[in-house]
C-alpha positions in Angstrom: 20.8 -30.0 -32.7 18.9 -27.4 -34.6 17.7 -24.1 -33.6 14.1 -25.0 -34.0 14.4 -28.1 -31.6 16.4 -25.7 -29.0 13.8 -23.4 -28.8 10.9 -25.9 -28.5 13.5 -27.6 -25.3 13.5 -24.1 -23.8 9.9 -23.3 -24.3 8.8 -26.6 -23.1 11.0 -26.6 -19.7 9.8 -22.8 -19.5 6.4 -23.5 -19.5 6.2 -26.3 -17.2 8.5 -24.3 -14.8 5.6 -21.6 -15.0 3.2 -23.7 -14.2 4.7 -25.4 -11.1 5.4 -22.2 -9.9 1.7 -21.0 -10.6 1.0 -24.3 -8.5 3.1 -23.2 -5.5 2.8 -19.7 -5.3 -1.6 -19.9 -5.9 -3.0 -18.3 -2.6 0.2 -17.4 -1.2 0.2 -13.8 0.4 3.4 -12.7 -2.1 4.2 -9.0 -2.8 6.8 -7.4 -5.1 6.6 -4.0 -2.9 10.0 -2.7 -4.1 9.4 0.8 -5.1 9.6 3.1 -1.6 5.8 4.0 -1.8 4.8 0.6 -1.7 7.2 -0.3 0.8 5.9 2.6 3.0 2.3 1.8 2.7 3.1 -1.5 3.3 4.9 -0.3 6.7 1.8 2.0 7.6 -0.8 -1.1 7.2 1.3 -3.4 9.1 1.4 -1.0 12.5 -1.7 -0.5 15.0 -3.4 2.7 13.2 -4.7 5.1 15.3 -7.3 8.1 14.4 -6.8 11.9 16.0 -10.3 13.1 17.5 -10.2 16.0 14.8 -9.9 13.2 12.0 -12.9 11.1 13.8 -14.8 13.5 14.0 -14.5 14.7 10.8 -15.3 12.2 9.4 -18.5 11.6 11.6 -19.3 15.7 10.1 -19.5 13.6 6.5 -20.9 10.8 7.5 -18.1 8.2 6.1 -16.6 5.3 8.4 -12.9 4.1 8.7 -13.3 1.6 6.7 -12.9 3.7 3.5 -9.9 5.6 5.2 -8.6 1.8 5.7 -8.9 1.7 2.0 -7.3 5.0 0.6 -4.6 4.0 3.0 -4.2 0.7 1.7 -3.8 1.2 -2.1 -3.8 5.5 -2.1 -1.1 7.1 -3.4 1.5 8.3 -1.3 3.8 11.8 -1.4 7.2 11.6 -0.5 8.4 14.9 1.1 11.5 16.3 3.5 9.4 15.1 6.5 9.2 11.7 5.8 12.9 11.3 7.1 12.2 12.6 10.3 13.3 11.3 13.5 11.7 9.0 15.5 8.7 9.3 13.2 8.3 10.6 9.4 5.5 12.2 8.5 3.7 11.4 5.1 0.6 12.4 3.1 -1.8 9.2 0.8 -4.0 10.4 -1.2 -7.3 8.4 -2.5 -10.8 8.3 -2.9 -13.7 7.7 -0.5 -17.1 7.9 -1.8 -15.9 9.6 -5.0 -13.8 12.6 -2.7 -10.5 12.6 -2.5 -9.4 12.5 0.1 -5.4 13.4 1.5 -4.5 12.0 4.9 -1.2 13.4 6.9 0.0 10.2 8.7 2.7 10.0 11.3 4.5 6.7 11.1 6.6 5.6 14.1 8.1 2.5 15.0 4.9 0.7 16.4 2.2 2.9 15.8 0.6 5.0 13.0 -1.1 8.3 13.6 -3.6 9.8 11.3 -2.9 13.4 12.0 -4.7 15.3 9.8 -7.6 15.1 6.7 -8.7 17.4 3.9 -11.4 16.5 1.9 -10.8 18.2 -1.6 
């Protein structure tokens, strides 16, 4: 068989593979969260979040809701530092932007719960 008809076979099978699998996998809730910041985020949206009174409050000072918090802590990006080890809960900082501010959020991740400690609106 020749090199050109071997390479039409393999595109061919290729193609229809991709598109049964584009079939499949259309709607599905699939993530490819293998770096440890999008594993971690992916931890801190899938626990009961929780809001200090400081944190609440200022954001009712500003006048933004927790819906844009929800969002920088979704898709923010997160800093890895010596207290995200800690025991029984690591300690981590997202920033992101809320109303064009950025916006850093010190979160306390546990097992079940996340704690939004602390915010600073830069």
């Amino acid at each position: 068989m020749k090199l050109i008809n071997r390479i039409g076979y393999y595109l061919g099978g290729f193609s229809i593979g991709l598109i049964i699998l584009a079939f499949f996998l259309n709607g599905k809730k699939v993530s490819c969260d293998y770096g440890p910041e999008a594993r971690v985020l992916k931890n801190i949206n899938s626990k009961e979040l929780i809001y200090d009174e400081a944190v609440l409050q200022a954001f009712k000072n500003i006048q933004l809701d927790t819906f844009g918090a929800r969002q920088v802590l979704r898709y923010g990006e997160l800093t890895i530092n010596s207290e995200s080890r800690k025991k029984p809960c690591g300690f981590y900082k997202i920033e992101g932007l809320i109303s064009e501010q950025l916006v850093q959020f010190t979160i306390e991740n546990c097992d079940s719960i996340a704690t939004v400690k602390q915010v600073e609106f830069k």
